[in-house]
Structure formats: structure tokens, C-alpha cells
N, C-alpha and C positions, 0 to 999 in steps of 0.2 A: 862846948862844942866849937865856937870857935877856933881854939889852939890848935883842935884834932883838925878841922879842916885846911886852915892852916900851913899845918906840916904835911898835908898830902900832895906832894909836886911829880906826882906822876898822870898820863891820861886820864880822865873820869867822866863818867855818862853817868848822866844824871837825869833818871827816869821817873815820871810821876801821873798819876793820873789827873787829865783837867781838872776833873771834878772834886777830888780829893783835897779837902779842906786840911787835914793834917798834914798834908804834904805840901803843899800850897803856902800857907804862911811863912814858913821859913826857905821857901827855896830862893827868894830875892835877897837873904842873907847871903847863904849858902855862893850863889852864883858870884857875888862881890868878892867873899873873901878866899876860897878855892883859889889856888893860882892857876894860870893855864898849866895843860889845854885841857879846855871842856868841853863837853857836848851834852846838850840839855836836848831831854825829848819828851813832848807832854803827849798823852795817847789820851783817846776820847774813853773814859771810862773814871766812876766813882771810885773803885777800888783802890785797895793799899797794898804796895807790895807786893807779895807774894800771891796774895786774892786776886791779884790782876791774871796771872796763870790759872788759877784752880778756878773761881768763881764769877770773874767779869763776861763779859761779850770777847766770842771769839776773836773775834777781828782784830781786838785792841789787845790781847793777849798774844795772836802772830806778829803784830806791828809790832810791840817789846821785843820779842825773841829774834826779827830781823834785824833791831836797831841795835840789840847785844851783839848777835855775828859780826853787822854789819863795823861796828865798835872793835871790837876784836882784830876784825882781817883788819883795819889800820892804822892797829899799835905795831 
């Protein structure tokens, strides 16, 4: 994983839920070795991924989908 993150030298948001232990351990790698620029956003919710849309707390499932737009309009 490493290499892959790496050679990623474009913008990246990097979205995870608080809670979420699978997500959670590796993002202090993750964050060091990514070059900029990044932008890290933890949403109050246990979910992974995609479960954060289908299956979490609304709230923290519109908080991702602003922080995606929001991501977006300023690339």
C-alpha cells in the first residue's frame, strides 16, 4: 500500500468514520506518506465506506456527501 499511496500526487480526501476501527489504524500511515494536498475528514459514525451512505446516521452520511462537493468545487 504504501508505493500506491505514494504515487498518488493529485488532491485526495480522505474520509472515515470516527468510529471505525478498520479505518482508523491505518489512516496515520496513510496521512504521512500521501503527498499533498490532502484533506482528511472524520464523520461521527462507526460505518465503512459505503455503509456510511446506505446504513449509518443521516447526519454523518449528508456531512460525507458535503465534504465530497465541498472537495470537488476546489479542485
Amino acid at each position: 500500500m504504501t508505493e500506491q499511496v505514494r504515487a498518488v500526487h493529485v488532491p485526495k480526501l480522505l474520509a472515515a468514520g470516527e468510529f471505525d476501527s478498520d479505518a482508523l489504524a491505518p489512516r496515520p500511515a496513510v496521512e504521512r506518506m500521501a503527498p499533498p494536498p490532502n484533506e482528511v475528514v472524520l464523520l461521527d459514525t462507526a460505518e465503512h465506506g459505503t455503509d456510511i451512505l446506505e446504513f449509518g446516521d443521516p447526519a454523518a452520511a449528508d456531512e460525507f456527501r458535503r465534504s465530497v462537493l465541498d472537495f470537488l468545487a476546489g479542485i
